[in-house]
C-alpha positions, 0 to 999 in steps of 0.5 A: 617536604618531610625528608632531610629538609625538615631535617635541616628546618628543625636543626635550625630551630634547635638553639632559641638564639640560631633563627634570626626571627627569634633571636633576642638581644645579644646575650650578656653572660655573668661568667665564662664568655664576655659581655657583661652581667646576667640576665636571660641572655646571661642564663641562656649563655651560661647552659650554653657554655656548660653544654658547651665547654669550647665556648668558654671565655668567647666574647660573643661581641667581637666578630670572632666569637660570633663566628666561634659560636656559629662553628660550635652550634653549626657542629651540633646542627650536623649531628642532629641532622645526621641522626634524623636522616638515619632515621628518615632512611630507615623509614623510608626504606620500609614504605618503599618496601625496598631491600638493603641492597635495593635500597644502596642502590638508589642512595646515590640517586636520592641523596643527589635530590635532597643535596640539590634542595638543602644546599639551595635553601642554605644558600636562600637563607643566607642571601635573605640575611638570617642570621646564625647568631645571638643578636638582632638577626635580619638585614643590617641588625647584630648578627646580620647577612653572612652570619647564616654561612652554609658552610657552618652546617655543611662542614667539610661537605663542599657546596654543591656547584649549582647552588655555590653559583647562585650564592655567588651571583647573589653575593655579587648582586648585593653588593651592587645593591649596596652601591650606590653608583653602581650603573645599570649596564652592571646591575642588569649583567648581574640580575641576567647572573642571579636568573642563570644560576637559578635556572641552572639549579632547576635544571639540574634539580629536574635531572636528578628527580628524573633519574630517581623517578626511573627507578622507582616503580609507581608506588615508589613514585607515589611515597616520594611525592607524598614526601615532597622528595620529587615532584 
């Protein structure tokens, strides 16, 4: 899983307070954004704001600001993972031993693979709760589900269809879970909905794998395998 995913994975990584798992108490600034006095947060806050300058005066403690930062760091994380896959193409261009032409002519292919993978696993985070936010992240904590919202990282790139339907069947799903009277006719309707959508997505994930595979000779195969780029 070398290619774009792990992109994304170490995009995620890059702010202490964006993995939910790893985030600390919401943080409480000195001077610049609202929350209180210093302290670690307030120090961690504070380089983010000077990194940052449209962070400035956010209060990090109302939803609104909780969503501005996820806007900003969302920003950051593409053109970190912009960069990273720039290189990871050239890369791969080399190991596959293709010319420039060669390789704009597979592009479509390859990208179709690696957009199917990077929007199913934003949408697996966000359903699974993980936040995008500084705060306690996970189920229910400051900074909980939704807060991981795709399209901070995505931007003006739409959801792929596969994926937005697995994201809305889940969507659906939770709030049936959170629903105490929610009736069984319902919650089977809805599982019967997550497991479409997700056969759906696989479906469609083995099709573009297939159509890459076809125009790759073995070895070619062989790299991207290795590569975790198809199966």
């Amino acid at each position: 899983m070398r290619p774009i995913l792990p992109i994304l994975l170490a995009a995620l990584a890059c702010s202490p307070a964006i993995m939910a798992g790893d985030a600390p108490p919401p943080p409480q600034p000195e001077a610049g954004a609202s929350g209180g006095p210093g302290g670690p947060g307030g120090d961690r806050m504070r380089r983010m704001i000077e990194q940052n300058p449209e962070l400035k005066g956010v209060d990090m403690n109302t939803p609104e600001g909780r969503e501005k930062f996820a806007q900003v760091m969302g920003k950051q994380m593409r053109e970190r993972m912009a960069e990273g896959q720039a290189a990871q193409r050239a890369e791969l261009k080399k190991l596959i031993a293709m010319s420039d032409e060669e390789f704009a002519a597979i592009l479509p292919l390859l990208e179709r693979v690696e957009t199917l993978r990077q929007h199913r696993m934003l949408v697996d985070r966000s359903a699974s709760g993980l936040a995008m936010m500084p705060g306690r992240g996970g189920r229910g904590g400051q900074g909980g589900p939704g807060n991981m919202d795709p399209k901070n990282l995505l931007g003006d790139t739409p959801l792929d269809p596969a994926a937005a339907e697995i994201q809305a069947a889940l969507k659906a799903l939770k709030a049936l879970v959170d629903d105490a009277q929610a009736n069984t006719t319902e919650t089977d309707l809805a599982l019967a909905r997550v497991r479409k959508a997700r056969e759906a997505w696989t479906t469609a994930m083995t099709k573009a794998q297939e159509e890459l595979r076809a125009v790759l000779n073995r070895r070619q195969e062989a790299v991207l395998v290795d590569r975790g780029t198809i199966e």
